[in-house]
SEKOLVO-766523 format. One record per residue (C-alpha): x negated, y negated, z. Coordinates in pm, whole numbers, always signed. Layout:
residues N
       X       Y       Z
       X       Y       Z
...
//
This chain:
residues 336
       X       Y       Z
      +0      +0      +0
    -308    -223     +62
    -445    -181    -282
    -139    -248    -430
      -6    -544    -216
    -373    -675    -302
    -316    -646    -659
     +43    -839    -677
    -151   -1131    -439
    -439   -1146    -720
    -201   -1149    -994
     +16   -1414    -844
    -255   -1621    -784
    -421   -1610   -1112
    -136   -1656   -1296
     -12   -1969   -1123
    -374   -2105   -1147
    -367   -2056   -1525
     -64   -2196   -1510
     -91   -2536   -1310
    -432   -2531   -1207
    -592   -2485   -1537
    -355   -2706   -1725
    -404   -2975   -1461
    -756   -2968   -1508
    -671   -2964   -1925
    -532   -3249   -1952
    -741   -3461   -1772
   -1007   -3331   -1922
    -923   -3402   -2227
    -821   -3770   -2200
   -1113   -3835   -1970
   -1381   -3688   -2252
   -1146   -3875   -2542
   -1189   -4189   -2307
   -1558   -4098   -2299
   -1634   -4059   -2696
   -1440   -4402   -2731
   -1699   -4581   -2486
   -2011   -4362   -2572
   -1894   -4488   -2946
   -1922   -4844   -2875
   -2252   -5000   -3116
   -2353   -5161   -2799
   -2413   -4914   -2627
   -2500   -4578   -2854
   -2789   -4732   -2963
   -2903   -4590   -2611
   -3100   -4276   -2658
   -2940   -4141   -2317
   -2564   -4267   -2410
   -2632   -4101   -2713
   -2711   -3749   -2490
   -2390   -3842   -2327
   -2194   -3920   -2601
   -2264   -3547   -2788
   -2182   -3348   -2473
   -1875   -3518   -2444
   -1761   -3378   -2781
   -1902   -3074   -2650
   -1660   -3051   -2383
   -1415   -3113   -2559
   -1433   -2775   -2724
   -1501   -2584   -2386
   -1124   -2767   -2294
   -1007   -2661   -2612
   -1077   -2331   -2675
   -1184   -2219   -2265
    -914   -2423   -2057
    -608   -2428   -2279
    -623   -2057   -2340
    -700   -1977   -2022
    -363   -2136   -1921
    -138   -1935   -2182
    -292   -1620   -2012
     -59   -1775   -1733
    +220   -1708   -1910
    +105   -1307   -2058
     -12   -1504   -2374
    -325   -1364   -2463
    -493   -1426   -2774
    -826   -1246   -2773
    -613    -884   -2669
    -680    -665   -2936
    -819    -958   -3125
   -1177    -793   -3271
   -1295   -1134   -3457
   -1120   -1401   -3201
   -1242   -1243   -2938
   -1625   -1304   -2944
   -1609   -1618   -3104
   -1368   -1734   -2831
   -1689   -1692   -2627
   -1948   -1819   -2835
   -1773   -2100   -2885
   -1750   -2136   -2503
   -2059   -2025   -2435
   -2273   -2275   -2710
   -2098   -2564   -2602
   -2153   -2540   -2268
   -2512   -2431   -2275
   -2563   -2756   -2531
   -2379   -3003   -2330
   -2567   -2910   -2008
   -2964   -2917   -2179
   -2820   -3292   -2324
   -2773   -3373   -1967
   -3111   -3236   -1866
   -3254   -3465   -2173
   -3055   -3742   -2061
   -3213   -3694   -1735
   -3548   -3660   -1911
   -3495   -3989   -2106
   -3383   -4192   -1786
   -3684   -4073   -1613
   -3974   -4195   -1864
   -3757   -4485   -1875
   -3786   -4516   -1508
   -4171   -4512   -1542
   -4399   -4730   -1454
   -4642   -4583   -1737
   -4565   -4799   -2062
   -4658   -4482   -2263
   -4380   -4260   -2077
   -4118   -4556   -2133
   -4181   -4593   -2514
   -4193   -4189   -2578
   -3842   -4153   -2607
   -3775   -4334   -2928
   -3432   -4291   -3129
   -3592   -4077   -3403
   -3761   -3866   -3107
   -3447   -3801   -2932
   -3210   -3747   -3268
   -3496   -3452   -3355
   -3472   -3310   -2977
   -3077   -3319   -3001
   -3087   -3062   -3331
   -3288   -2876   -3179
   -3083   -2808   -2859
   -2763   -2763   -3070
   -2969   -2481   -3302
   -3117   -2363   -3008
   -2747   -2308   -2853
   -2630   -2144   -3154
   -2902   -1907   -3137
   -2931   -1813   -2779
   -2579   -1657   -2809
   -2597   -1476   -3092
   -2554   -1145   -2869
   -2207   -1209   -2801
   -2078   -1105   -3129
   -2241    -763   -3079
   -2145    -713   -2653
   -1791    -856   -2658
   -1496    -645   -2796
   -1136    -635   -2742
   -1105    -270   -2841
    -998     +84   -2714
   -1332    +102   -2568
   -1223    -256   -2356
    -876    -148   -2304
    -746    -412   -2566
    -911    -697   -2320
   -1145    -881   -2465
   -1470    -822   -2218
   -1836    -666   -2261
   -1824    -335   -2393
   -2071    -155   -2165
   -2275    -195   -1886
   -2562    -289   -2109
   -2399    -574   -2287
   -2310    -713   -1885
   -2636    -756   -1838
   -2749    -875   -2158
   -2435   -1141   -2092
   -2531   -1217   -1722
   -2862   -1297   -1785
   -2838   -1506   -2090
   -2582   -1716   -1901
   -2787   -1731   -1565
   -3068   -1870   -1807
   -2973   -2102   -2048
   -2658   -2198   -1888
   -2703   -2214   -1507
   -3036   -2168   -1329
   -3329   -2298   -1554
   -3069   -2646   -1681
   -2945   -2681   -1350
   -3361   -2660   -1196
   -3478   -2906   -1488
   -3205   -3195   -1369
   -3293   -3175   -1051
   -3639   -3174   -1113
   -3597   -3487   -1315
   -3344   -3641   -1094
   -3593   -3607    -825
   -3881   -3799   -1028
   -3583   -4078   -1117
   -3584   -4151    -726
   -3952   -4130    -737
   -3992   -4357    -975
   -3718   -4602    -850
   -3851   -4618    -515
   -4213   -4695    -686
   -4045   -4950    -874
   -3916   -5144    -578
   -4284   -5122    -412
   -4416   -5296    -713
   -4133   -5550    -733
   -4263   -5611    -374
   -4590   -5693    -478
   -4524   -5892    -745
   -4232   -6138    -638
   -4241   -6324    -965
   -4137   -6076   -1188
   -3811   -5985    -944
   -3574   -6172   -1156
   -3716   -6053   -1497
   -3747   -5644   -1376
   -3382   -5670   -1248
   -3236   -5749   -1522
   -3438   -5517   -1746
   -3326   -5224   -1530
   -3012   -5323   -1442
   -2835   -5068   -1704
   -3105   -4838   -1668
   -3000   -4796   -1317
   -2651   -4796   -1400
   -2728   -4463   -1604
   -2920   -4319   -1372
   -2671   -4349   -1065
   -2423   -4166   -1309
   -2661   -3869   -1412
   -2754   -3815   -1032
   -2365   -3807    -943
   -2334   -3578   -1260
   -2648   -3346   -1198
   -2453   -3303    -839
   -2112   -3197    -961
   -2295   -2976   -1248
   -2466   -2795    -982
   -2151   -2781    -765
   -1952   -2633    -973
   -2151   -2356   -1181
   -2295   -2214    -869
   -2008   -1992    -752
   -1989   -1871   -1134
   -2378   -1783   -1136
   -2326   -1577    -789
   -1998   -1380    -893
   -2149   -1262   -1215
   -2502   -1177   -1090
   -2332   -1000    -812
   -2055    -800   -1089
   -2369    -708   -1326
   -2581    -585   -1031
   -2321    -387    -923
   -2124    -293   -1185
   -2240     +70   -1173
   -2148    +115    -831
   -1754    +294    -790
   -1528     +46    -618
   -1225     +59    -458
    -874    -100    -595
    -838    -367    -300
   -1206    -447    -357
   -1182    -458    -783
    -860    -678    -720
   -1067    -910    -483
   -1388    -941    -750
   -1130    -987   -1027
    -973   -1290    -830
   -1286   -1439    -712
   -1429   -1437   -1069
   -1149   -1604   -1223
   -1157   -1848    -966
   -1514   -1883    -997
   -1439   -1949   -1399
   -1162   -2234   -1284
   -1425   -2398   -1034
   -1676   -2377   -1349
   -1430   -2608   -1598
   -1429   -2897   -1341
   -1749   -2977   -1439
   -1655   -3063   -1806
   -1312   -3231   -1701
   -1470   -3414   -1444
   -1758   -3628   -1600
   -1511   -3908   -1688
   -1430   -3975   -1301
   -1803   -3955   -1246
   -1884   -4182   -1532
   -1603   -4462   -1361
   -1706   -4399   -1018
   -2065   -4476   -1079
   -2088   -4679   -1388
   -2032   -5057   -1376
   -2064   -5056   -1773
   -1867   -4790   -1850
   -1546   -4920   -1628
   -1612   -5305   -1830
   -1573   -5105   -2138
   -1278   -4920   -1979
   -1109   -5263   -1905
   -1210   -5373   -2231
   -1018   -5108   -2380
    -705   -5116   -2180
    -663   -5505   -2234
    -745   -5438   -2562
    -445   -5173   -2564
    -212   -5444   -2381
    -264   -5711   -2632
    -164   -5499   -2895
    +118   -5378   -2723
    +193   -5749   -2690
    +217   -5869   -2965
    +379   -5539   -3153
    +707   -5628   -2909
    +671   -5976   -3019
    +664   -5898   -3385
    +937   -5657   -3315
   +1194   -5945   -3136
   +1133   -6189   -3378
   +1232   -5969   -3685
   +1540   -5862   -3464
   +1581   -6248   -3373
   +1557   -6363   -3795
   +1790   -6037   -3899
   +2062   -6159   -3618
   +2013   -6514   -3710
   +1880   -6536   -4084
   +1732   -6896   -4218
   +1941   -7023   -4511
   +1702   -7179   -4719
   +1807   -7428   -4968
//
């Protein structure tokens, strides 16, 4: 009775957090990183090398949303389309996979750019150039499209997965685990806070010299007053990045190391429950950045204003247009 009262509670719960939880996080998600593109888009500002970084994993997100969160919430309602689905099914993941694994090693270049910015070294502040940074960028995106070329080969929605579309042996799990705990978790994840780290550094040396040299306060303010801006938004970022693909990296190390080892129901209903939630926890990050981006970014809520005022004045003067044609059709001129 256990086991099966366990698996009704897992089932409940995943379902209603596919339902509301998952949609929830959706459609914010996807108006925050369409709010995002807007901005990022602005000439002002894309001329940035690291709004630029920003800019691409925002599109990038968009797809995880698309094709990871949206799904994921018809599952809610016994809609899946990757069961039995031999060609949807691994490029559901790839899909998932690549654009995730790009728009987190943008971040850690982001993070790399804002920290030779940071530097005092004029050599370190003038390596990241435009051209530089366009030629890193393709090679992340290639580099994402080839690091997950082993999903079309492990995952299967086939009599050998049950119809569920899932690696096909024990093999392929670990093949799947430890690509992910790579490219997509532990070494991306080490490298921003590695850089994030040296962006303190070098902000705190920057203050010492400002010290020294009272003269130049004025003039080093306002060079770095952006810069900063940036930077206070990829250390708030690089926190909620680590936040929330942590629980994923420990539930699927833990299900690959273990995945030989028989189990009972009650605990394969608790795994199953504490992966998917695990998964959920995993999409805040991408539906998330747009609240980080106005909670930390001076620029980017200007440009947010901008926009909305922008939207108001249009809205304006559309109801304007709109009474005086009703006004001239109720009461027409007679012209002589």
């Amino acid at each position: 009775m256990g086991g099966i009262a366990s698996s009704r509670l897992a089932t409940i719960g995943i379902s209603a957090m596919n339902r509301y939880g998952i949609l929830f996080l959706g459609i914010i998600g996807i108006w925050g990183n369409l709010l995002n593109v807007y901005i990022f888009s602005r000439p002002h500002l894309r001329r940035n090398t690291c709004v630029l970084c920003l800019l691409i994993s925002s599109f990038l997100n968009l797809i995880i949303l698309i094709f990871g969160v949206f799904l994921r919430c018809l599952m809610g309602y016994n809609i899946d389309l990757t069961y039995n689905a031999s060609i949807f099914c691994p490029m559901r993941y790839y899909l998932i996979y690549v654009c995730q694994s790009g728009s987190l090693w943008l971040i850690v270049l982001a993070c790399v750019d804002r920290y030779l910015s940071s530097s005092l070294n004029i050599i370190h502040r003038q390596w990241m150039n435009r051209k530089r940074t366009n030629r890193i960028i393709l090679f992340i995106l290639i580099f994402s499209l080839l690091c997950y070329v082993e999903v079309f080969y492990c995952f299967e929605a086939s009599f050998l997965t049950n119809g569920y579309c899932k690696t096909k042996d024990k093999y392929c799990s670990y093949i799947d685990t430890a690509s992910y705990l790579i490219f997509n978790s532990f070494l991306p994840s080490s490298l921003m806070l590695g850089f994030g780290a040296g962006m303190l550094i070098n902000i705190k040396r920057s203050y010492q010299r400002i010290g020294q040299l009272p003269s130049y306060i004025g003039s080093i303010n306002k060079i770095n007053r952006r810069d900063k801006q940036l930077i206070s938004m990829l250390l708030l970022q690089v926190a909620l990045i680590g936040i929330c693909m942590f629980p994923i990296s420990i539930i699927k190390f833990y299900l690959s190391i273990t995945i030989s080892i028989e189990k009972a129901n009650e605990q394969m209903y608790n795994e199953y429950f504490a992966y998917q939630l695990s998964v959920a926890i995993s999409y805040i990050n991408p539906s998330g950045m747009f609240f980080v981006h106005t909670l930390r970014g001076k620029l980017f809520r200007t440009e947010l204003i901008r926009l909305f005022n922008r939207l108001k004045y249009h809205s304006h003067r559309n109801l304007l247009c709109r009474r005086i044609s009703q006004i001239m059709w109720a009461h027409p001129i007679n012209r002589f």
